[in-house]
C-alpha positions in Angstrom: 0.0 0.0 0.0 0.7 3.9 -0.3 0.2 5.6 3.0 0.4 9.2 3.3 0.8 10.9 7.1 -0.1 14.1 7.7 1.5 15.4 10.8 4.9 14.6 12.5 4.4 14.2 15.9 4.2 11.4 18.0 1.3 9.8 16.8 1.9 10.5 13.1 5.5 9.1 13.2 4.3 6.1 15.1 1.8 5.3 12.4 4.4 5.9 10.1 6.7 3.7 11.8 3.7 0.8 12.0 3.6 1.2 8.1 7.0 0.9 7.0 7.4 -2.1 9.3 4.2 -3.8 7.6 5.9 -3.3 4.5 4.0 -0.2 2.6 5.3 2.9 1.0 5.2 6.0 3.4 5.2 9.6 2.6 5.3 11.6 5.7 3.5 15.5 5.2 4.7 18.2 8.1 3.6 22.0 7.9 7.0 22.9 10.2 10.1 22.7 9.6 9.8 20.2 12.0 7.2 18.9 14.7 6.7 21.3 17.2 3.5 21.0 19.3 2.3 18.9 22.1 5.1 16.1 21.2 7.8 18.0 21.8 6.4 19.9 24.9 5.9 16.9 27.8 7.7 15.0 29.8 8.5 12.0 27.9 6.1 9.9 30.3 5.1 5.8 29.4 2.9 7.0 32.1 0.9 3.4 33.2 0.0 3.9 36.8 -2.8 6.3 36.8 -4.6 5.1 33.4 -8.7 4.0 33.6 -9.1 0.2 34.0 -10.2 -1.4 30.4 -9.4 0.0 27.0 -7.0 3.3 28.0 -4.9 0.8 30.7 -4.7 -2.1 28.0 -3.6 0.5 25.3 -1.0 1.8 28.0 0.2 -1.4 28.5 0.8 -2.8 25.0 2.0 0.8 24.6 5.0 0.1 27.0 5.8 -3.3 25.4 6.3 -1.8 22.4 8.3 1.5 23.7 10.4 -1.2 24.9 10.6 -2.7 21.6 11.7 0.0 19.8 13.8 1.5 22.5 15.9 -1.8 22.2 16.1 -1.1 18.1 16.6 3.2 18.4 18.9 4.1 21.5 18.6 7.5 20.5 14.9 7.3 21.8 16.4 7.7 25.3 14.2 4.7 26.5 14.1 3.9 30.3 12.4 1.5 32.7 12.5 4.0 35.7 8.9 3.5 37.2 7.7 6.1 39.0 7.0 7.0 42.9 4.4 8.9 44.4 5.2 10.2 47.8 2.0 10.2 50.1 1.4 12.1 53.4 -1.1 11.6 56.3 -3.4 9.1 56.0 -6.0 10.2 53.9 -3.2 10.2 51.3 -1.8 7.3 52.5 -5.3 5.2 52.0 -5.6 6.2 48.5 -2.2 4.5 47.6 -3.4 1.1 49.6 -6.4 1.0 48.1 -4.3 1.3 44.6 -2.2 -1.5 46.1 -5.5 -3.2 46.5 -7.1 -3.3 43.0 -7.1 -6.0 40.6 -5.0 -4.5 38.5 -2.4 -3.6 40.7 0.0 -6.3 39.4 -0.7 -5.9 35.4 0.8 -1.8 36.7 3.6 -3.5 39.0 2.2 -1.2 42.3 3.7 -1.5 45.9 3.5 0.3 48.5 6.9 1.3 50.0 8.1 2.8 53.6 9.6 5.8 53.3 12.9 3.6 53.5 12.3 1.6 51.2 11.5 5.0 48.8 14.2 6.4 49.7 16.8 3.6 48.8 15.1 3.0 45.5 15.5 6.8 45.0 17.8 8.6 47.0 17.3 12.2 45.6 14.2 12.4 47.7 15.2 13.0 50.7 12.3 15.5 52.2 9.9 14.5 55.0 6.7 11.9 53.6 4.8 8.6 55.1 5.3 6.4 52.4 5.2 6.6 48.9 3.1 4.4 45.5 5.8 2.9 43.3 4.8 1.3 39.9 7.0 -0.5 38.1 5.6 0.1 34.6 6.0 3.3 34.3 8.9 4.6 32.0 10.6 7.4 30.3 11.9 8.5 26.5 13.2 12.2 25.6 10.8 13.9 24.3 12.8 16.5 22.2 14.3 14.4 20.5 11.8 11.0 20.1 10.9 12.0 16.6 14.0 13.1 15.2 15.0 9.1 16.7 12.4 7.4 14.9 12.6 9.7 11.7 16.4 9.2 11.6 15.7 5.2 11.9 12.5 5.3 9.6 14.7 6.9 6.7 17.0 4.0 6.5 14.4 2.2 4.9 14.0 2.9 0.9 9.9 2.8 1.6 9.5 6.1 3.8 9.7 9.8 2.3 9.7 13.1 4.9 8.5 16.3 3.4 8.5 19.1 5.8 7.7 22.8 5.7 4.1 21.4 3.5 0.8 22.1 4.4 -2.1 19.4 3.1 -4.5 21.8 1.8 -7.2 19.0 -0.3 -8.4 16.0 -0.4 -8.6 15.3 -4.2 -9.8 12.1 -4.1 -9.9 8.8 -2.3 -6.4 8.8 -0.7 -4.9 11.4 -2.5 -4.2 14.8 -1.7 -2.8 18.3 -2.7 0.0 20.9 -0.3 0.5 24.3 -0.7 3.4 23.7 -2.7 0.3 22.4 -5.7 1.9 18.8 -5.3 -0.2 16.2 -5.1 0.5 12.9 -2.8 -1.8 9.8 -3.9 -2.2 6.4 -2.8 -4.4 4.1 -1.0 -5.0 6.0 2.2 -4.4 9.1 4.2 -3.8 9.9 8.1 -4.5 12.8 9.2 -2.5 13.3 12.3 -2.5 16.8 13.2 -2.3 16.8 16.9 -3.6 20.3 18.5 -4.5 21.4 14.8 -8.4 21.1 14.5 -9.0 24.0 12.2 -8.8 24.5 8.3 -9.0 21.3 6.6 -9.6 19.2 9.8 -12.9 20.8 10.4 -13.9 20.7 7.0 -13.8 17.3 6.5 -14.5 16.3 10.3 -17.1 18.8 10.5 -18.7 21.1 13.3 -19.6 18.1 15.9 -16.4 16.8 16.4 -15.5 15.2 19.8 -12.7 17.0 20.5 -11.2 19.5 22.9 -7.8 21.7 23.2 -5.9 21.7 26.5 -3.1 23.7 27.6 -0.6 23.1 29.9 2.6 25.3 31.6 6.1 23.4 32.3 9.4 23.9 33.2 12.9 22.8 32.8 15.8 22.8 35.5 19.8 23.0 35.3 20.9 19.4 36.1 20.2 18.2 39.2 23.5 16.9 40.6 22.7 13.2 41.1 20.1 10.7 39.7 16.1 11.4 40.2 16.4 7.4 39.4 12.0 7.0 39.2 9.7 9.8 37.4 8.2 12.0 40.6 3.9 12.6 41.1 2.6 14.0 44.3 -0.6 12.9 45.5 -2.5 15.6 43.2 -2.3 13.2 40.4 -4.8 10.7 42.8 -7.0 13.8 42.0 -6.5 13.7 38.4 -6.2 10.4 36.9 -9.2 7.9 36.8 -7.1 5.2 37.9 -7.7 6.3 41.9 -11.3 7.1 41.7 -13.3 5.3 44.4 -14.4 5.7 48.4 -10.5 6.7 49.3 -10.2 9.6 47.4 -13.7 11.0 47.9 -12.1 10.8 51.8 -9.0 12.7 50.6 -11.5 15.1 48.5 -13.7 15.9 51.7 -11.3 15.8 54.3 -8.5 17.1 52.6 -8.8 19.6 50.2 -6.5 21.2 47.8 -4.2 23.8 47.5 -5.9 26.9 46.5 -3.6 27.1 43.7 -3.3 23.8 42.2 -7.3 23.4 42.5 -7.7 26.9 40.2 -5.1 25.4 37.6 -5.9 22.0 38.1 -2.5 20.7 38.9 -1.0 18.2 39.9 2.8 17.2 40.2 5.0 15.2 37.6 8.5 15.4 37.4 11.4 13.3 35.4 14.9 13.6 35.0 16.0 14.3 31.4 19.0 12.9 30.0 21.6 15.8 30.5 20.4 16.1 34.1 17.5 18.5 34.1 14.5 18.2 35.6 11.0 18.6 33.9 8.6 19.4 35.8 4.6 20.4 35.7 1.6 20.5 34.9 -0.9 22.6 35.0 -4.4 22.3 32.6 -6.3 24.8 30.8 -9.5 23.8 29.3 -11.7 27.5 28.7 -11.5 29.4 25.3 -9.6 31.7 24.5 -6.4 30.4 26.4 -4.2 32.9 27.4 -1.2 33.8 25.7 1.2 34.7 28.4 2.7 32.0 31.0 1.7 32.7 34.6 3.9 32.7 38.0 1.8 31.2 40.9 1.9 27.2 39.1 5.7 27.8 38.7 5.8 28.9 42.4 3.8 25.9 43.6 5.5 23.3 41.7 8.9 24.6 43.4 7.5 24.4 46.6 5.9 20.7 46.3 9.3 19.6 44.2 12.1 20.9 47.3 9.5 19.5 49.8 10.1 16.1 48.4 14.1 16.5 47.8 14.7 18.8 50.9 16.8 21.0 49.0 17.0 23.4 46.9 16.0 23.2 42.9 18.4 24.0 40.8 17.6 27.3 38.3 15.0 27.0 35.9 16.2 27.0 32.8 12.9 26.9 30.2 9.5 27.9 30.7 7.1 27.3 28.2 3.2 26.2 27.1 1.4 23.8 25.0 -1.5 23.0 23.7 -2.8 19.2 23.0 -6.0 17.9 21.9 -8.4 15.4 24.0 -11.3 13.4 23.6 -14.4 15.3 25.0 -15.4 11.9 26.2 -12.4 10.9 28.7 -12.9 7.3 28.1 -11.9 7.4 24.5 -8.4 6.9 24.0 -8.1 8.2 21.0 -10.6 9.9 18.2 -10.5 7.8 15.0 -13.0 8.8 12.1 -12.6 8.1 8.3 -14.0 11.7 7.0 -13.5 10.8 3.3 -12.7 7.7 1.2 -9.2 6.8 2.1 -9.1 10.0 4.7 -8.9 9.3 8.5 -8.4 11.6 11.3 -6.4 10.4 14.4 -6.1 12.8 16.9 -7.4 13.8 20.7 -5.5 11.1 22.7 -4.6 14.0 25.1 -2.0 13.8 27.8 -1.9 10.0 26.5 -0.3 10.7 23.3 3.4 10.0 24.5 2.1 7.0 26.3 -0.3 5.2 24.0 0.4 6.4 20.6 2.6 3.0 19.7 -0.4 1.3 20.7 -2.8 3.9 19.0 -0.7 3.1 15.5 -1.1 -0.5 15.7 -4.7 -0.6 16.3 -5.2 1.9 13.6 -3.1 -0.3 11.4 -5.0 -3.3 12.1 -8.5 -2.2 12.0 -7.2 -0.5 8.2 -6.0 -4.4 7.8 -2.5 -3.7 7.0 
């Protein structure tokens, strides 16, 4: 077959990937010089722990295998097993991570429950006052700066895969065929419309009006290397707030009894941090769901997410080096992993995974790829 992806993100370079290494032609469309949306501007999470039971934790888990997979083939994707710890305090905080510990699923995520010893020896960096802390195995780590390029470098080995950046689709002229600003016209069998945060323009002409599909923005940060090894990714209990994964009669008890800081509720925070490769920390997040979003970055998150961040390593952060915003799309519905519509013969439109995209979109590929029959 003849595939053409339009977008170079994540999720378009992962289906990309899925159809060189089934064997069909791929010509890869980006409007930028190179990707430079929501793909480029998150942590770098396989982030298992927190996902929903049923199809979001099953795509985040076949997502991981194949992270792995490809990590082993691309070292330059930065892949790493780190798993991830979430310091609790008190016991309200405390019983939402043993009744994690608790669920079914807990082994499929690889959850224990660890004494603050025990935290603290599996990563020593964190070395500020907390009861115990939520460790899950499966939870990983690429670099997300420079994922694509990896995969792109790799992909371009192969004799079957063409990039063509700095090209905006502007047509569909036909049952997998299309036309660029550049009047050139890319046909084949089908087209995948991967265009992240981009939901205007042609998108919304051939998805239409209705589609069930949101923008989010986010604020993040950078630090100066840290010194020594954050060895596991970093979430405070906020993220019990957040992702569906803790949802039951422990967290109401942590909602009612105790509630959050003023701050983090008004920006609907929570904590995530992970050590990049040179050292740096990343650290955020902060979510932005009202229209229009603003265009300047604001101080108080920043503030909060240095306060939370030194109370866990009882020191100081180093200086924050980058500051920035981003903007992904997300499923209206939050148990849809992904939005996947055919909106002409040959056409489809992937996009609205959300804060899942670095996680799932291996996963998101396949499926896509299979369901097409490739």
């Amino acid at each position: 077959m003849r595939v053409t992806v339009v977008g170079a993100g994540v999720v378009g370079t992962m289906h990309a990937w899925q159809a060189v290494e089934r064997g069909h032609e791929v010509v890869q469309i980006e409007r930028e010089a190179e990707a430079r949306g929501a793909s480029l501007r998150n942590f770098g999470q396989i982030w298992v722990s927190g996902r929903a039971v049923g199809e979001e934790l099953d795509t985040a888990l076949r997502a991981r295998e194949l992270w792995e997979e490809i990590g082993a083939r691309v070292p330059k994707l930065g892949f790493r097993a780190n798993g991830s710890l979430t310091p609790v305090r008190g016991d309200l905080e405390l019983a939402v991570a043993e009744a994690a510990v608790a669920r079914p699923d807990a082994a499929a995520r690889g959850r224990e429950l660890l004494t603050q010893a025990e935290a603290r020896a599996l990563n020593p960096a964190l070395r500020g006052e907390f009861t115990a802390a939520l460790y899950c195995e499966r939870d990983a780590a690429v670099e997300p700066r420079t994922a694509q390029l990896a995969l792109r470098e790799e992909l371009l080995k192969s004799p079957r895969y063409t990039f063509l950046p700095g090209r905006e689709v502007r047509e569909v002229i036909g049952a997998g065929t299309v036309r660029d600003d550049h009047g050139d016209v890319h046909g084949g069998d089908v087209v995948l419309l991967c265009t992240g945060a981009w939901l205007g323009g042609l998108v919304r002409e051939l998805a239409g009006p209705g589609m069930p599909v949101r923008r989010v923005r986010l604020q993040m940060m950078q630090t100066d290397p840290l010194g020594e090894p954050l060895t596991t990714s970093v979430a405070d209990a906020d993220s019990f707030r957040y992702y569906p994964a803790y949802r039951g009669d422990a967290l109401d008890a942590l909602a009612a009894g105790q509630p959050q800081n003023e701050t983090a509720e008004r920006h609907r925070m929570q904590l995530l941090m992970v050590q990049r490769a040179d050292g740096g920390l990343t650290i955020g997040d902060t979510h932005e769901y009202e229209h229009p979003f603003a265009f300047d970055t604001l101080e108080d998150p920043y503030d909060h997410l240095v306060e939370v961040v030194e109370s866990f390593l009882g020191r100081p952060l180093p200086k924050i080096r980058r500051r920035w915003a981003g903007v992904y799309a997300q499923c209206t519905d939050p148990s849809q992993v992904v939005h996947r519509q055919q909106v002409r013969d040959g056409v489809w439109l992937v996009t609205g995974p959300g804060g899942r995209g670095m996680t799932c979109s291996p996963a998101i590929a396949e499926t896509t790829a299979n369901e097409l029959g490739w």
